[in-house]
N, C-alpha and C positions, 0 to 999 in steps of 0.2 A: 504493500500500500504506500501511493504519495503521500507526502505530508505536507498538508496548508494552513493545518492550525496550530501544530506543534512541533518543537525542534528536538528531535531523540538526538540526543549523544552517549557514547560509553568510552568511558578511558580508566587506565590502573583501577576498576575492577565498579566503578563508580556511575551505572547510568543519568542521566540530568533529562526532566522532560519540561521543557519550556514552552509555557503556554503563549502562544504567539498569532491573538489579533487583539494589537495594540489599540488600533482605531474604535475599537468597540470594548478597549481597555480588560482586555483578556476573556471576555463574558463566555459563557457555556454553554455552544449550541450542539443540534446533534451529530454535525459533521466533526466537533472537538472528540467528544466522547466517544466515538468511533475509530477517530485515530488513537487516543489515550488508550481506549482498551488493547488496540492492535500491539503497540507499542508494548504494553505492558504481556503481552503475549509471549515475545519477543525475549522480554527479560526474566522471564518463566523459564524458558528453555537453556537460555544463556547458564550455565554452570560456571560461570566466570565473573558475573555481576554477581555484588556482595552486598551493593548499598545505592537505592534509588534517591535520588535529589529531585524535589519541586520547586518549579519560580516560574515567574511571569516574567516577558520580554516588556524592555521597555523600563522607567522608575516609575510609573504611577500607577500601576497596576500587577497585582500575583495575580485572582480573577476576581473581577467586579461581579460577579452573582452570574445567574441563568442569563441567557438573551432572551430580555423582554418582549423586543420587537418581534422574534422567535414563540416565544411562549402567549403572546395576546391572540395568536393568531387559531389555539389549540381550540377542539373541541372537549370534552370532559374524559372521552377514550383516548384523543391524544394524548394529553396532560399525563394520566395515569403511567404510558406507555414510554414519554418522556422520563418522570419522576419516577419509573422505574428500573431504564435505562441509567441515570444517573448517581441514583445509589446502589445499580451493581457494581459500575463501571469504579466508583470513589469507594466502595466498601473493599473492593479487591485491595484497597490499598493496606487495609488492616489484617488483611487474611495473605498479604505476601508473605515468601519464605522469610526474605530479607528487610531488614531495618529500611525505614521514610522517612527523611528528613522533609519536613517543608520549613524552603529560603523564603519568607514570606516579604517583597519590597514594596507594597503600596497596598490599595485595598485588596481585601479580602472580604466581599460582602456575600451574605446566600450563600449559594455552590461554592467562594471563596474560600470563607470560611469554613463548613462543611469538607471541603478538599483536606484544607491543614487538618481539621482534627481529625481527619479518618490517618491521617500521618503519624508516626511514633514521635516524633517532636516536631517542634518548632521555634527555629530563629525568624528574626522580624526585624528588619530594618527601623531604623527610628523614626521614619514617616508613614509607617506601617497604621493600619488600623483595622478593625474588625466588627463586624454585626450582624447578627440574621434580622436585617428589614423587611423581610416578607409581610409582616403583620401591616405595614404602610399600605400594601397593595392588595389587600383585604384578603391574603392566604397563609401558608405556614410552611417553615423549613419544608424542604422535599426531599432530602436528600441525605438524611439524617442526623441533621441538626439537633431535633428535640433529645433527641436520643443520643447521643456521644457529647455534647457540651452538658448537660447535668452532669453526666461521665466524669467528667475530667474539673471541674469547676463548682459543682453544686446544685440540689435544686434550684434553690431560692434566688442565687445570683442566678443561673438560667433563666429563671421565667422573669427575670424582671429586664433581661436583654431582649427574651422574646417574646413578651409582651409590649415592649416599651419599641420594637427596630433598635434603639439606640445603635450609634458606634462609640466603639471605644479605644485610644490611641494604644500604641503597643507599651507604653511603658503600665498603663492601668491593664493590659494582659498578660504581662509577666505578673504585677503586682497580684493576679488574681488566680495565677499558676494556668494559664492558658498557653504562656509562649517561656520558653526557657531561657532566650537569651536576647536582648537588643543590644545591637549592633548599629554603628555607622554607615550608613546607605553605602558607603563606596567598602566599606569592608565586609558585609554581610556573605557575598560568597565567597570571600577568600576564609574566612571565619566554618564556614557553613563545609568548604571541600578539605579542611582542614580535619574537622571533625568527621567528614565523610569517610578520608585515607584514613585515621586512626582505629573507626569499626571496620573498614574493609579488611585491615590487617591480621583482621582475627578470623579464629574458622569458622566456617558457612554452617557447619552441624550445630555450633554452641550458639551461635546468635538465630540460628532455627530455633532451636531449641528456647532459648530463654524469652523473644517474642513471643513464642506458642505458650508456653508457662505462666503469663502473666497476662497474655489477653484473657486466658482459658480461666486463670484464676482469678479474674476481677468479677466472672459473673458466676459464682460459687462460691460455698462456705470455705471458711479456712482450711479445715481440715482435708478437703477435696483438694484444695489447690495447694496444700503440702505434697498431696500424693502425687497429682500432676506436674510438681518440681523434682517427686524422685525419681516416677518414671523416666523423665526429659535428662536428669543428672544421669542416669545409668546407661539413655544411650550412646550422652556425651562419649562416656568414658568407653563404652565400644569402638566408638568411633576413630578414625585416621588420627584424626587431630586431636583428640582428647590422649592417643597414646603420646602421639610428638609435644604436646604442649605440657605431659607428668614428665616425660624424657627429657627434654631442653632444660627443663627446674633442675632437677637432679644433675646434669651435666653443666650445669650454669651458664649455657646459651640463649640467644633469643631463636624462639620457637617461630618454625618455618610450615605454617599451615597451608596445606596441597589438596585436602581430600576436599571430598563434591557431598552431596547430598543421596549420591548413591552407595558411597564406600562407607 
């Protein structure tokens, strides 16, 4: 597949998907979401990619929400058909093998939003902002907003984000434990691929693993998600890299992680 709305790259083990129409400030129509998912196909298979990167081309936008102009035009089956397109396409981001960072540089509104938190973190430039406005436009998150920003944030501040559309700058989303780190607009992705190469370094089974461990055990009692940490720890230690990385320790080397998700 071409690609007209977003920019795939991969290097030293690192995919980057850049959302790219600037003119409509990165907004999310269905031709995006098509290529996104393709894309992310691509990085499924790839046994070499370690660690996906998200951002928006351009400084004033990661993605400004749905395309309105797109979305006024739905019937009530399209709509559904859309908003269900959507949160498969952004859900995959939290059921990847591998770690998501979202580089967050301008807005994030709607899908914006929604995008970063299906993401395993987020940096955020310092002209960054964030808010599910749907409620302005007389609807509501689509794309699973209601539902992963209580997640990560709270009921209560949730529903007064999205009840209220408000936005909120990046430094009141670190403040609220939304975004983990803000950053100077010209440093954000050197910051962001920095931490990128640091998780790619490590191996592909143990950061399987410890993702699957802790999505799995945020929607379970403790005790479930104890057990779901030790089954994940034992297959660590089966694993390629779980033997090279007890072996390096003992030999006081740095450990040189090679295996895949099938060894």
């Amino acid at each position: 597949m071409a690609y007209e709305n977003i920019i795939f790259e991969v290097a030293e083990g690192i995919a980057t998907i850049t959302f790219n129409r600037p003119k409509a400030l990165n907004a999310l129509n269905g031709d995006l979401l098509d290529e996104m998912a393709d894309a992310l196909d691509k990085i499924e298979e790839d046994e070499d990619i370690r660690v996906l990167v998200l951002t928006g081309s351009g400084d004033k936008s990661f993605v400004a929400g749905a395309d309105i102009t797109e979305l006024a035009t739905f019937n009530p089956l399209q709509a559904k058909l859309f908003a269900r397109k959507g949160l498969q396409t952004i859900g995959r981001l939290q059921n990847l093998f591998i770690p998501v960072i979202a580089a967050v540089n301008g807005f994030a509104l709607g899908g914006g939003s929604e995008m970063a938190l299906a993401s395993d973190f987020i940096y955020a430039s310092e002209n960054a902002s964030f808010g599910l406005p749907e409620i302005k436009l007389g609807i509501i998150p689509g794309f699973g907003g209601t539902q992963r920003l209580p997640r990560l944030i709270g009921a209560s501040m949730a529903k007064e984000m999205i009840y209220t559309g408000k936005l909120i700058t990046a430094a009141e989303a670190e403040k609220i434990g939304m975004v983990n780190r803000v950053l100077a607009p010209d440093a954000l992705m050197d910051e962001t691929m920095k931490t990128a190469r640091e998780i790619a370094a490590k191996g592909k089974v143990s950061l399987r693993a410890a993702k699957q461990a802790i999505n799995s055990g945020l929607n379970v009692d403790i005790n479930t998600g104890c057990q779901i940490e030790t089954d994940s720890f034992a297959i660590c230690m089966a694993s390629v890299d779980g033997k090279e990385g007890t072996r390096a320790f003992i030999e006081k080397r740095k450990a040189d992680f090679k295996g895949t998700l099938k060894d």
